[in-house]
C-alpha positions as CSV (number, residue, x, y, z in Angstrom):
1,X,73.3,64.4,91.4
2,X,74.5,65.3,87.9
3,X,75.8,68.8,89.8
4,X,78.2,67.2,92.3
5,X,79.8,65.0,88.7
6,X,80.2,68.7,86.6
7,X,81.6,70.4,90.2
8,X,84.3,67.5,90.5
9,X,85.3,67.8,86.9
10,X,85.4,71.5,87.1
11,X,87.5,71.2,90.3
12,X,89.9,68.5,89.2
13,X,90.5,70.9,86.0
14,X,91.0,74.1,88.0
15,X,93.4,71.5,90.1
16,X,95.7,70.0,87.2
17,X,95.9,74.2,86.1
18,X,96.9,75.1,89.1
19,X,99.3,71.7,89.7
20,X,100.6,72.9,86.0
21,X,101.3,76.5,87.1
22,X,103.0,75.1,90.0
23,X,105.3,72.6,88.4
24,X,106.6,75.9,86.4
25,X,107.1,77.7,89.5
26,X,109.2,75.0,90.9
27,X,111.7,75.8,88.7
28,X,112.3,79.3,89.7
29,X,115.2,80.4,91.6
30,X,114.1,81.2,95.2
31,X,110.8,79.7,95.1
32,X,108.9,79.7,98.0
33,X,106.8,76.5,97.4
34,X,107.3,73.9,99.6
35,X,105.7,70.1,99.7
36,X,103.0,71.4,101.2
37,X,101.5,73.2,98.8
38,X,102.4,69.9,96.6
39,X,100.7,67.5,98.9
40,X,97.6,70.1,99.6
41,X,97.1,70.0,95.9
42,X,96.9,66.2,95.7
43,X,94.3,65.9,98.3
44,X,92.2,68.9,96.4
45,X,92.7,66.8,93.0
46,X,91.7,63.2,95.2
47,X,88.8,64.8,96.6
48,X,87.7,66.1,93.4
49,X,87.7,62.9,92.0
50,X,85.9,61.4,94.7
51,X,83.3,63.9,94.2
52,X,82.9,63.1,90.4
53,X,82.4,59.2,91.8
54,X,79.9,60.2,94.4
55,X,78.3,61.7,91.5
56,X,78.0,58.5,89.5
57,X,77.1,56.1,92.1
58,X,74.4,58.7,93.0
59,X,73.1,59.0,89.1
60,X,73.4,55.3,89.2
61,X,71.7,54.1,92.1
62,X,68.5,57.2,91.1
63,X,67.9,55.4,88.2
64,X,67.7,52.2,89.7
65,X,65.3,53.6,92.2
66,X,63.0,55.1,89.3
67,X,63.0,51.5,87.9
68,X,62.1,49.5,90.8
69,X,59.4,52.3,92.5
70,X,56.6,51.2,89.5
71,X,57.1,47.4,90.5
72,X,54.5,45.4,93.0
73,X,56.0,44.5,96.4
74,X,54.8,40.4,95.9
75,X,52.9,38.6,93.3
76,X,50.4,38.2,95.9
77,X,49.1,41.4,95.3
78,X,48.3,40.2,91.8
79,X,46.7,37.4,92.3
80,X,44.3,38.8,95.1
81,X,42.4,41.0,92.3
């Protein structure tokens, strides 16, 4: 899980490069970039950070698992020995 966090924060900085290299390029004379390539960029740079989330909740809810796994189903079990 600790991949999917480093690929969204590798992919949300390759994003906010590329969305800085583009904001130049705006202001070029006959520039051929349209709002399209603007509004494909924000859904890259969402996604990524959707991906860095997934990530968390995933680390999160592991070590939750590796905490409860050791732990008796009932105290029944217990008293039974």
């Amino acid at each position: 899980m600790a991949w999917s966090i480093y690929l969204g924060l590798v992919a949300a900085a390759d994003i906010f490069m590329a969305l800085l290299v583009l904001y130049w390029r705006l202001f070029v004379p006959h520039s051929p970039l349209t709002g399209f390539t603007i509004i494909l960029m924000a859904i890259f740079f969402l996604g990524s950070v959707q991906l860095v989330s997934v990530g968390i909740l995933g680390e999160y809810i592991g070590r939750i698992y590796e905490e409860v796994k050791a732990r008796p189903l009932d105290l029944s079990i217990l008293w039974l020995r």
